[in-house]
N, C-alpha and C positions, 0 to 999 in steps of 0.2 A: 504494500500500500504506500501510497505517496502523499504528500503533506504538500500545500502551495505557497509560500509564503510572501505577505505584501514587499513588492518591489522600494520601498523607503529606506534610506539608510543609506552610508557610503560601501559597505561592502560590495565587492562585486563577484561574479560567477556562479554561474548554475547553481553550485552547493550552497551560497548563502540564501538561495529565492526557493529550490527544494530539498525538501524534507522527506527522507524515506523512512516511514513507520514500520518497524518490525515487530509483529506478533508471537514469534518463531520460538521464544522464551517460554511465552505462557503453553503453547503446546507442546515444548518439551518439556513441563512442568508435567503435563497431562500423559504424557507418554511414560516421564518415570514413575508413575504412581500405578499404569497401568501394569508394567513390568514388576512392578513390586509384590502383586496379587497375583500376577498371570500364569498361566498354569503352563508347561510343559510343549503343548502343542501351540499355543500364542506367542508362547514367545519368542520365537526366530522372527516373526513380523513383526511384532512391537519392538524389537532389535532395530532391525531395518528403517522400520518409519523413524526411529530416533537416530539412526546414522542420517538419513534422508536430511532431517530437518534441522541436524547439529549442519550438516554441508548447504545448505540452503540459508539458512541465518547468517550461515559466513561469511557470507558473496558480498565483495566489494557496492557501497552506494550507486554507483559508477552504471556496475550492469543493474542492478534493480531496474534503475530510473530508466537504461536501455529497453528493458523488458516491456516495462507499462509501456513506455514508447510505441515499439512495435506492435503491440499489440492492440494500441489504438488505431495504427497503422495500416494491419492487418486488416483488422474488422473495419474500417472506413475503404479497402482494396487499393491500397496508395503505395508508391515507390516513393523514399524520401530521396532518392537520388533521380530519379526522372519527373516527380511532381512534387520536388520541394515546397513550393508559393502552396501547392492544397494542403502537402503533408502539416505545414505549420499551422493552416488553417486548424486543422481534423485539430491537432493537439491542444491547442487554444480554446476550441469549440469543446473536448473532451475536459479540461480544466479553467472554466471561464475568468477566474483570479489569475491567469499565467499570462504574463509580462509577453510582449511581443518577442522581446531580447531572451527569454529565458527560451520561448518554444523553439525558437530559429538554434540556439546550444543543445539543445535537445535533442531536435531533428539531427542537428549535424552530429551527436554523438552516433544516433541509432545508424547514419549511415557508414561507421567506419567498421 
């Protein structure tokens, strides 16, 4: 999940305007409690889902904020490299608080 945050202040760059919210903590709070009780045949997968989600919570801010990107990308059917001007649009339109400057850093992350 990602956070918007108002364009005011002298900080500059992507990371000061977004905010990526990870929840990845509280479910593996839920995953060790489940391993804790789990019986013999559960727990190779409650294993799993908590490698899963310790690798998953680890991922650099960087690619998050790529993912949601694309994936507004995606479902809008947009190349940020051959319909940049819509791609920005789609992102803006998917986050109405995002800074002209923040979606155009954005775009240009997801296209490298």
């Amino acid at each position: 999940m990602l956070d918007f945050l108002g364009g005011g202040g002298k900080k500059t760059g992507i990371e000061h305007e977004v905010l990526v919210l990870r929840d990845t903590e509280a479910v593996a709070d839920a995953i060790r409690e489940a391993l804790a009780g789990a019986s013999d045949e559960e727990r190779p997968g409650l294993e799993r889902a908590a490698a899963i989600v310790a690798e998953y919570g680890a991922r650099p801010e960087a690619e998050a904020r790529v993912e949601w990107v694309r994936g507004v990308l995606a479902e809008a059917g947009l190349d940020p490299v051959k319909q940049e001007i819509h791609a920005i649009k789609a992102v803006r339109q998917a986050e109405r608080g995002l800074s002209l400057r923040a979606a155009v850093e954005l775009v240009n992350e997801a296209k490298r």
